[in-house]
N, C-alpha and C positions, 0 to 999 in steps of 0.2 A: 170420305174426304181425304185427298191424300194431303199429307205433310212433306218438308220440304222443297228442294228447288225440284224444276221440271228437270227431267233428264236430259243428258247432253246427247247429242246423237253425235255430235265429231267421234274421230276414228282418232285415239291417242295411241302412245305408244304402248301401253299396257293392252289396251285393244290387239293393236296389231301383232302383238306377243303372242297374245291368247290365243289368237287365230293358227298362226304359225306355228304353236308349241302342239295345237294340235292336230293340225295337218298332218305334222311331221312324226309325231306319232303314230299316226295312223298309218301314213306308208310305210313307216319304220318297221312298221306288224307285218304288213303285207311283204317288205323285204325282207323280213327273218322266215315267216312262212318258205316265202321262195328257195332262200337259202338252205333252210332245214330241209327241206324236200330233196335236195341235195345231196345230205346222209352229212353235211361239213357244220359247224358252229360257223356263228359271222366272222370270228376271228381269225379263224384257218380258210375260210372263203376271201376274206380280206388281204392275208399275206398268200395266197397263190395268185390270185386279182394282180396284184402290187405285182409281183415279180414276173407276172405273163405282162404286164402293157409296160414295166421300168427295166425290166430285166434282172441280173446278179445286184443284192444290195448288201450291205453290214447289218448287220444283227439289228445293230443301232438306227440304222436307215428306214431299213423297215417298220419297227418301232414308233416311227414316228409319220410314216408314211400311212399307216394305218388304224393313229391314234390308242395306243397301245404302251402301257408302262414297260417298264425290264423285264419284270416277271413274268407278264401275262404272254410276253413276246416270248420271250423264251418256252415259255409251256406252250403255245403254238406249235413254233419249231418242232421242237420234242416230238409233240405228236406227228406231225407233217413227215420228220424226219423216221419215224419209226415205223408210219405208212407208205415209207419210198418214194414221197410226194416231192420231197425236198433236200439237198444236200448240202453241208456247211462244208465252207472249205478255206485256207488260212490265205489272209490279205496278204498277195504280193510287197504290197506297198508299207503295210504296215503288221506285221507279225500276232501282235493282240488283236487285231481285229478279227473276225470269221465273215465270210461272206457267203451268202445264203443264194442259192439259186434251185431254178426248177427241174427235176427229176425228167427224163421220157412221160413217165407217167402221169406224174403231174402235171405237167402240160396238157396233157390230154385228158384231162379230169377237170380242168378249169376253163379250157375252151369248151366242152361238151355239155359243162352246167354256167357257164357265163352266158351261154343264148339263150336256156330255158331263164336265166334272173333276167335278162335282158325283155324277154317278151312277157314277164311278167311284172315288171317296172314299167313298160309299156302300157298296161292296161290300168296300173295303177291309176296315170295320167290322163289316161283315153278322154275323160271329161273336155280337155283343152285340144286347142287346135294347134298346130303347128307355129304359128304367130306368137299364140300367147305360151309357150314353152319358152320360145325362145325371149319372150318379155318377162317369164316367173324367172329363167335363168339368171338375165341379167340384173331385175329388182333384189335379187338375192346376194347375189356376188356382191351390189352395190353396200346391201344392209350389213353383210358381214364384213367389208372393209373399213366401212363409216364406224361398226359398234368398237372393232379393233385396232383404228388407227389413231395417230397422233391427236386427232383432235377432240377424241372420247377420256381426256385424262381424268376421269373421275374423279370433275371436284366435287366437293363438299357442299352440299344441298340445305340452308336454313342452319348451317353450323354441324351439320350432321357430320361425321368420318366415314370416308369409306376406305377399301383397302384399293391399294393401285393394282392395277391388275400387271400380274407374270410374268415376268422376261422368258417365260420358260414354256407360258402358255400356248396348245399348238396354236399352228393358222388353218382355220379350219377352211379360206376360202384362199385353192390357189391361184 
């Protein structure tokens, strides 16, 4: 005999989270795989990425381009720069700043393992058709604008407090 209400079958948001938290996971595995396969972390995979498709950026640019504190940026570099990958060099424009761009080498180490992450992000997806990529694309971009824009101010639910979210939080959807 079961007790209480029957289950709800609607798709709530907590649903939809669940889903999503673990999808994303699970690619997430399958891009670090890729990447590590590589011989690179995701992090120094992520700042040669960043600067082969944006070009020369600030310490700080990049940082943020690739979801990355001051630290963790920096000890990229560091390594990036101590395997020839990468070169810091002083802002024209601004003398404390350093701006970071791509080595000969580098370049050539980030193109040559960006097609093998490429064709293996590829298979990840291989389930969908072409249609619905470009429909996971845009339901996504959409969810992530809606959770981070003005109209998500975290109010207060039943009297509950939440905290406002970040001025400082990235934007994870550009």
């Amino acid at each position: 005999m079961a007790s209480g209400p029957p289950p709800d079958d609607r798709v709530t948001g907590v649903s939809a989270w669940l889903v999503l938290w673990k999808a994303a996971r699970t690619v997430e595995a399958q891009a670090r795989l890729s990447v590590e396969a590589s011989g690179l972390c995701l992090s120094d995979f992520g700042v040669l990425e960043a600067l082969l498709h944006k070009g020369p950026l600030t310490v700080g640019e990049l940082g943020r381009k690739v979801l990355l504190t001051s630290g963790s940026i920096t000890a990229s570099i560091d390594r990036l720069e101590r395997d020839h990958l990468v070169e810091r060099a002083m802002a024209t424009s601004d003398r404390r700043s350093r701006i970071v761009h791509l080595t000969e080498a580098g370049e050539h180490l980030i193109r040559s393992r960006l097609a093998a992450h490429e064709r293996d992000l590829d298979r990840a997806f291989e389930a969908l058709s072409e249609a619905e990529m470009e429909t996971l694309v845009a339901i996504l971009a959409k969810v992530g604008r809606g959770a981070a824009g003005p109209s998500n101010e975290w109010a207060p639910v039943a009297g509950e407090k939440r905290p406002r979210p970040s001025s400082r939080a990235p934007a994870l959807i550009a």
